[in-house]
C-alpha positions as a printed NumPy array, in Angstrom:
array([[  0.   ,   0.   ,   0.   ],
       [  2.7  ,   2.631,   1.416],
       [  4.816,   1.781,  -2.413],
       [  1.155,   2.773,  -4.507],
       [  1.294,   5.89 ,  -1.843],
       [  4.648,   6.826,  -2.454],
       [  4.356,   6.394,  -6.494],
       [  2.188,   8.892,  -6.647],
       [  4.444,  11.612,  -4.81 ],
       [  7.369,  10.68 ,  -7.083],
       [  4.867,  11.276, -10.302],
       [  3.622,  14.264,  -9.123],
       [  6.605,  16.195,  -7.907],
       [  9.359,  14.295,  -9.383],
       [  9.071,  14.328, -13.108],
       [ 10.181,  12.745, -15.921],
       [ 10.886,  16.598, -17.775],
       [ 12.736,  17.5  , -14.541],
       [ 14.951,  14.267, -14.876],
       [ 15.588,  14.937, -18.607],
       [ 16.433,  18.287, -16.997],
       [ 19.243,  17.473, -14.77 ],
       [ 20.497,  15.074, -17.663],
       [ 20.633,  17.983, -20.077],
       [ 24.263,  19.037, -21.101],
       [ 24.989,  22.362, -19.658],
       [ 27.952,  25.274, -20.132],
       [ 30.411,  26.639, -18.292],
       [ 32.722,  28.965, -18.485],
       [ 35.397,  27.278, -18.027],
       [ 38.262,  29.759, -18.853],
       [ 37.184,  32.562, -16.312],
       [ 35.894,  31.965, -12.685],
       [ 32.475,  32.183, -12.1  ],
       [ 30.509,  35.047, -10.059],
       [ 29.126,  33.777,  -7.117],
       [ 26.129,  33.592,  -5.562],
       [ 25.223,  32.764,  -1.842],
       [ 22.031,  30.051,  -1.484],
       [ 20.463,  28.729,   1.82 ],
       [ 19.035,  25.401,   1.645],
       [ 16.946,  23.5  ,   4.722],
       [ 17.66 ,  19.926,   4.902],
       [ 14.704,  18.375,   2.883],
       [ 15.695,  14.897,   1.505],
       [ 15.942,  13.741,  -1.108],
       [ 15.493,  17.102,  -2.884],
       [ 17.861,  19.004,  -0.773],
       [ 20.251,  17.423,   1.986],
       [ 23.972,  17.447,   3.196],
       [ 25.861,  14.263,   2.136],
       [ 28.65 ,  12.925,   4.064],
       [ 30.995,  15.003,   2.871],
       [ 29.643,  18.022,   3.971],
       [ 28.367,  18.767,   0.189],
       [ 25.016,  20.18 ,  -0.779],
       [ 22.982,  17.263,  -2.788],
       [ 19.567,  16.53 ,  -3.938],
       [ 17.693,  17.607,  -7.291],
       [ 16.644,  20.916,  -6.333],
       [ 20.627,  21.436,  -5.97 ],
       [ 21.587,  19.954,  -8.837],
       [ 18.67 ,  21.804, -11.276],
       [ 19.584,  24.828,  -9.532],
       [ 23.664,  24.347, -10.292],
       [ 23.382,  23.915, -13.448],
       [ 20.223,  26.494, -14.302],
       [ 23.221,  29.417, -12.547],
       [ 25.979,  27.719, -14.666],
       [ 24.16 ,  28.383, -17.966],
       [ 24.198,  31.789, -17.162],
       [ 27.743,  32.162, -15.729],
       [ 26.946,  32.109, -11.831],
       [ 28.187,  29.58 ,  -9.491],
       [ 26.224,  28.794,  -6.62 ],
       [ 27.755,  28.357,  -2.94 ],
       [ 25.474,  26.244,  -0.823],
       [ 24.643,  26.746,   3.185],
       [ 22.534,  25.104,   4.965],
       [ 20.206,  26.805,   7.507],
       [ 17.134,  26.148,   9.626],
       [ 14.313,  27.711,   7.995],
       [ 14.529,  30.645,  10.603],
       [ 18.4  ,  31.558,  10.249],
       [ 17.058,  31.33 ,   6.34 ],
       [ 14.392,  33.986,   6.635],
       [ 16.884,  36.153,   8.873],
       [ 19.642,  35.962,   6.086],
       [ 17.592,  36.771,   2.998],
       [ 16.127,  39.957,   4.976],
       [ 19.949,  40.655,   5.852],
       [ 21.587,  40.161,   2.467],
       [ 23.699,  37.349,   3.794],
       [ 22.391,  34.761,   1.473],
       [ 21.476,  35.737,  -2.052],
       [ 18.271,  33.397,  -2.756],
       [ 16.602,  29.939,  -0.979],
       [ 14.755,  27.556,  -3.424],
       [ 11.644,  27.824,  -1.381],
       [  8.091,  28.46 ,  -1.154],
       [  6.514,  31.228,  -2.619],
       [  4.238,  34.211,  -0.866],
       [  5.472,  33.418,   2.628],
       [  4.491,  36.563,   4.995],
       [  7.496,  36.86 ,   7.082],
       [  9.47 ,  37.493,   3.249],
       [  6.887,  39.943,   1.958],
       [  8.672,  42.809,   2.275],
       [ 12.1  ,  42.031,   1.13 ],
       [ 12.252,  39.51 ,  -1.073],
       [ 10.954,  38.543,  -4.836],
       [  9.974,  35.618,  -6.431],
       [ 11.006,  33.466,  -9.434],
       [  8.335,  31.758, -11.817],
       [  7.915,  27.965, -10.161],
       [ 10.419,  25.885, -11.662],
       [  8.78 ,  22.276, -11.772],
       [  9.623,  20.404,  -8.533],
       [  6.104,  20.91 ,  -5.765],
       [  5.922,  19.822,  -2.333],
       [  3.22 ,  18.331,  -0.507],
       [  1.941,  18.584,   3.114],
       [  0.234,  15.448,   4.341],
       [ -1.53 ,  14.948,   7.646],
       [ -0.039,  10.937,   7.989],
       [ -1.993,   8.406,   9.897],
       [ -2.348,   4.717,  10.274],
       [ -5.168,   2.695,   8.771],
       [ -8.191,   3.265,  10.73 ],
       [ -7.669,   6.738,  11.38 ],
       [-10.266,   9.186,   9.716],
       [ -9.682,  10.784,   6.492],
       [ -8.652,  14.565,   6.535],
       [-10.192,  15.803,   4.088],
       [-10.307,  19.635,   5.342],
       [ -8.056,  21.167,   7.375],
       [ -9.93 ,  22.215,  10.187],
       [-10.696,  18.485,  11.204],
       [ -7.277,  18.378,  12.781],
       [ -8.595,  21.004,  15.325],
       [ -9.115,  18.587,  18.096],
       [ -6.379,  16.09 ,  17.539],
       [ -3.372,  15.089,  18.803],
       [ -0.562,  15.812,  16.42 ],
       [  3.238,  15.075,  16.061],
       [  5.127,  17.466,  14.523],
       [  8.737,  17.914,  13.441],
       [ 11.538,  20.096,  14.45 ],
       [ 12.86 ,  22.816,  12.618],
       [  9.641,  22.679,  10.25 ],
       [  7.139,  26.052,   9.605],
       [  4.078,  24.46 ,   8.002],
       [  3.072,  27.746,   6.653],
       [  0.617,  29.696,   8.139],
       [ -2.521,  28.284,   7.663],
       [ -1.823,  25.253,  10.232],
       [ -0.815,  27.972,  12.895],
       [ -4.215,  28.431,  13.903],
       [ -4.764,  24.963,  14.347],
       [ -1.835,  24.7  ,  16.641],
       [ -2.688,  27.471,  18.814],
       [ -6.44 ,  26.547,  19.367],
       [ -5.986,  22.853,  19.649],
       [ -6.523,  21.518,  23.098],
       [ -3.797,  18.991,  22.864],
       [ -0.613,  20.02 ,  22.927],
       [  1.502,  18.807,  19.541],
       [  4.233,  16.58 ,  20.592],
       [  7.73 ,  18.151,  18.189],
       [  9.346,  14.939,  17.531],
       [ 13.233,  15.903,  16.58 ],
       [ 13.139,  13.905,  13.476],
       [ 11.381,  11.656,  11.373],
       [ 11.63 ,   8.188,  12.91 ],
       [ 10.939,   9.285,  16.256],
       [  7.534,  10.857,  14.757],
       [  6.659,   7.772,  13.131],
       [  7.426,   5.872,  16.214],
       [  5.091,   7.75 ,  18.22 ],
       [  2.351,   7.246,  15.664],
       [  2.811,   3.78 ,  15.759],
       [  2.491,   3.813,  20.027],
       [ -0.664,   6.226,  19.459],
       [  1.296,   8.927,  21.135],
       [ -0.109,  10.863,  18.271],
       [ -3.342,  10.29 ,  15.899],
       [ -1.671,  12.413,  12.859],
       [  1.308,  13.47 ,  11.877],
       [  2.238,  16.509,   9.653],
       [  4.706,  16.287,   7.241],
       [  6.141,  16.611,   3.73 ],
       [  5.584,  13.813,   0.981],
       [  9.636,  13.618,   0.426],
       [ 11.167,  13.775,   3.445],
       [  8.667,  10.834,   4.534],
       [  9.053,   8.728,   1.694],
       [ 12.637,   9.139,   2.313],
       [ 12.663,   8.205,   5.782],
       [  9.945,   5.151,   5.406],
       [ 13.026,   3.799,   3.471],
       [ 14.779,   2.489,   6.482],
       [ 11.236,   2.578,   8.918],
       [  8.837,   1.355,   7.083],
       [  5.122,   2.417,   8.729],
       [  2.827,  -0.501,   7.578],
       [ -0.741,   0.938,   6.858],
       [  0.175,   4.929,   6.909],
       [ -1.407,   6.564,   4.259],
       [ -1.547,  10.35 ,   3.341],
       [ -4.672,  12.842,   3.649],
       [ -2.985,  15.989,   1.649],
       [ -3.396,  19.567,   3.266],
       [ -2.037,  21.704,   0.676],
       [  0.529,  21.206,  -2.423],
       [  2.429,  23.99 ,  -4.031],
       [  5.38 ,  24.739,  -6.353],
       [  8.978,  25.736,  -5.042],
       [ 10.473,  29.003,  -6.978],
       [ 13.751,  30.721,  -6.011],
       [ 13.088,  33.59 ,  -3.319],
       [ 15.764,  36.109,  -3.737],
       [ 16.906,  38.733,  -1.306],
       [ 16.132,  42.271,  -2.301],
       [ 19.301,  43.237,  -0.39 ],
       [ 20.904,  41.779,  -3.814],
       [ 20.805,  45.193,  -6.233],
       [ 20.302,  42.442,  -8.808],
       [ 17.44 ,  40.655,  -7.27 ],
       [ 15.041,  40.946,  -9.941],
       [ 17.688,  40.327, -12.736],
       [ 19.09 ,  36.934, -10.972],
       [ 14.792,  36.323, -10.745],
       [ 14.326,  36.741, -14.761],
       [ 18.235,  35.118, -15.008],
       [ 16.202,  31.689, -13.38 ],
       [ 13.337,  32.   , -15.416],
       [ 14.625,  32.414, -18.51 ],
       [ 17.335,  29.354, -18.129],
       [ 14.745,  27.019, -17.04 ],
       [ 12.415,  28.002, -20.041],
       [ 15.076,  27.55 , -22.419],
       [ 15.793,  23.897, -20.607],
       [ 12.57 ,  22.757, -21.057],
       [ 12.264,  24.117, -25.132],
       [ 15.297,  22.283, -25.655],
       [ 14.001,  19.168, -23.87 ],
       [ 10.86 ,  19.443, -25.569],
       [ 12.477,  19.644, -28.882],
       [ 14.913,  16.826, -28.286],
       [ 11.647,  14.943, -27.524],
       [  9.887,  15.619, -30.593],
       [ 12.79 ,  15.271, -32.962],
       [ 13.102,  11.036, -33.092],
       [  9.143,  10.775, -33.425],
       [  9.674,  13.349, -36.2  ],
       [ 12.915,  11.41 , -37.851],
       [ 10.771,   8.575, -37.875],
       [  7.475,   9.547, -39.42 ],
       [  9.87 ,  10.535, -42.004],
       [ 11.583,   7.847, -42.836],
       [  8.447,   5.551, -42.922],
       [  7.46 ,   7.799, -46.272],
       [  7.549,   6.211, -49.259]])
């Protein structure tokens, strides 16, 4: 049950077009160093995470390295919680965060790219005979496990206030799902990849996902950056031109062969 779940996160936020994508042969400049710009990232496997060497890895970090290297950037990776992220976009410190778009606490000085094909979603996760979310607001009187170091935008954070249980903020994945599976909690509230990523090595017989909300990542770029909305259209523009070529690479053997089938 849990592998039908999970197929359907990886089809809808992990794409064939985006894996073409990161295939795709891209330039550098090679004879003259790069220009760099500074990028928080929260750890958010397997799109964004911190490998063993201490590098930046995932697919958001990949698309995004080579998206800067088409247009003569390089890209220096830090990783932040998502609060130290907020506080260095508003000081300058870090350039842009691959992130979610029309967050409050950014209004005033950041901008936004276009989305750039990778979504997230937010699932309230329960075992079997649980009740089905299927608004919000029904989580008002449950008891809910939570994970550190995670914001779950604001429209949960009147749910959390008025709830008369208290959520328990598990410090990481499988010590959330362990508390679901001891009823500590009824639901827990989390992203579709980071869970599928952790039910790797804890698998949670019978969970299933009651989705919340869903919504595209785009680059949020700091405003401190004179060139914010430049490096904005700089994004855009490089993934559009990814996914003509793609698209075009696509078409061309159906084309080659129609033709060569004539007569």
């Amino acid at each position: 049950m849990m592998h039908r779940l999970f197929k359907q996160y990886c089809r809808a936020s992990a794409t064939a077009v985006l894996t073409a994508l990161l295939a795709w042969p891209f330039s550098a400049h090679a004879h003259e160093p790069l220009p760099i710009l500074n990028a928080g990232y929260i750890n958010f496997p397997p799109i964004a995470y911190t490998d063993e060497d201490g590098k930046a890895q995932g697919s958001i970090i990949e698309l995004t390295n080579q998206l800067a290297a088409d247009n003569g950037y390089r890209v220096n990776w830090i990783n932040y919680p998502i609060n130290r992220i907020y506080h260095t976009l508003k000081s300058g410190d870090i350039d842009f965060w691959p992130g979610s778009p029309n967050v409050p606490a950014l209004k005033d000085f950041t901008l936004s790219s276009k989305p750039f094909g990778i979504s997230v979603k937010l699932c309230a996760f329960s075992l079997e005979n649980s009740k089905t979310i299927t608004a919000i607001d029904q989580l008002g009187d449950k008891q809910l496990v939570l994970i550190r170091g995670y914001t779950y935008r604001d429209q949960l954070k009147t749910i959390f206030e008025n709830n008369p249980h208290q959520p328990i903020v598990a410090p990481n994945h499988p010590a959330a799902m362990d508390l679901l599976r001891r009823g500590r909690g009824e639901y827990l509230i989390s992203y579709g990849h980071p869970m599928q990523e952790a039910m790797k090595n804890y698998p949670l017989q019978d969970a299933h996902c009651d989705t919340l909300d869903e919504w595209p990542l785009v680059y949020v770029i700091s405003r401190r950056n004179p060139n914010a909305q430049l490096i904005a259209d700089t994004f855009d523009a490089a993934y559009e031109r990814r996914l003509m070529e793609h698209q075009s690479a696509e078409d061309a053997p159906e084309h080659d062969a129609t033709q060569s089938a004539l007569p």
